[in-house]
C-alpha positions in Angstrom: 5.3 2.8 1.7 1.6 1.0 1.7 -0.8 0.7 4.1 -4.4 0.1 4.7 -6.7 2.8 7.0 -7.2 0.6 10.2 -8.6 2.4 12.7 -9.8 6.5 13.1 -11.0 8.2 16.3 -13.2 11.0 16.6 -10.5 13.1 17.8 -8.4 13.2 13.9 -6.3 10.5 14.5 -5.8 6.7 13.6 -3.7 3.6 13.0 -2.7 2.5 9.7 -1.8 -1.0 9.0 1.4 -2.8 7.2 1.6 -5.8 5.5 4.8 -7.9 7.6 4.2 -5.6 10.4 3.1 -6.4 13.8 2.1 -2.8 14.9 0.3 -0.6 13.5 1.6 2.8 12.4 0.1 5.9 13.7 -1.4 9.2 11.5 -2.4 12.4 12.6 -5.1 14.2 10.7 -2.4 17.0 10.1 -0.7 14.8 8.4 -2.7 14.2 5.6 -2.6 14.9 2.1 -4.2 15.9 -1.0 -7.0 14.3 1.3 -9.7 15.3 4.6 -9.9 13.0 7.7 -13.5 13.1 7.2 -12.6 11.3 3.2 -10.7 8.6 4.2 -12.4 5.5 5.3 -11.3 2.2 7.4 -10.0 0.1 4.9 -9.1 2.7 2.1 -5.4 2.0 0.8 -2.7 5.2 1.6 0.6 5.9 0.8 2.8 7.4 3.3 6.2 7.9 4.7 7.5 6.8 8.0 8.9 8.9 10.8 10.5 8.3 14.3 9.1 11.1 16.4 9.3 11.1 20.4 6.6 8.3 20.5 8.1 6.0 17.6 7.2 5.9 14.4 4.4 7.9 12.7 3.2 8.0 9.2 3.8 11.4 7.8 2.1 12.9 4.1 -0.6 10.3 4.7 -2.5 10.3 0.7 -4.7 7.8 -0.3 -3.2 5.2 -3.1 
C-alpha cells in the first residue's frame, strides 16, 4: 500500500496519509525501513503494510516509494 508522510513528532512517530481514507495511519520510527526518521520528510511518498495492533491499524516496514 501508498501513502504520503503527513505528519512526524519529535518523539519518532507520525501519521501517514491514504488516498480514500478518512484517517490517517499511524508509523512508529521502529518501523521503518531501508530508511532513518530523521530522512523522511512530510510529504515524501512511502510504501508500507498495514497492521491491526491493540490501537488499530498501524503501518508496519514503512520505506519510502
Amino acid at each position: 500500500m501508498n501513502g504520503t508522510i503527513k505528519t512526524k513528532t519529535e518523539k519518532g512517530f507520525g501519521f501517514i496519509s491514504r488516498a480514500g481514507e478518512s484517517k490517517d495511519l499511524f508509523f512508529h520510527s521502529k518501523d521503518l525501513v531501508g530508511v532513518t526518521f530523521d530522512e523522511l520528510q512530510v510529504g515524501d511518498t512511502v510504501s508500507f503494510d498495514v497492521v491491526n495492533g491493540d490501537k488499530g491499524p498501524s503501518a508496519k516496514n514503512v520505506k519510502r516509494a
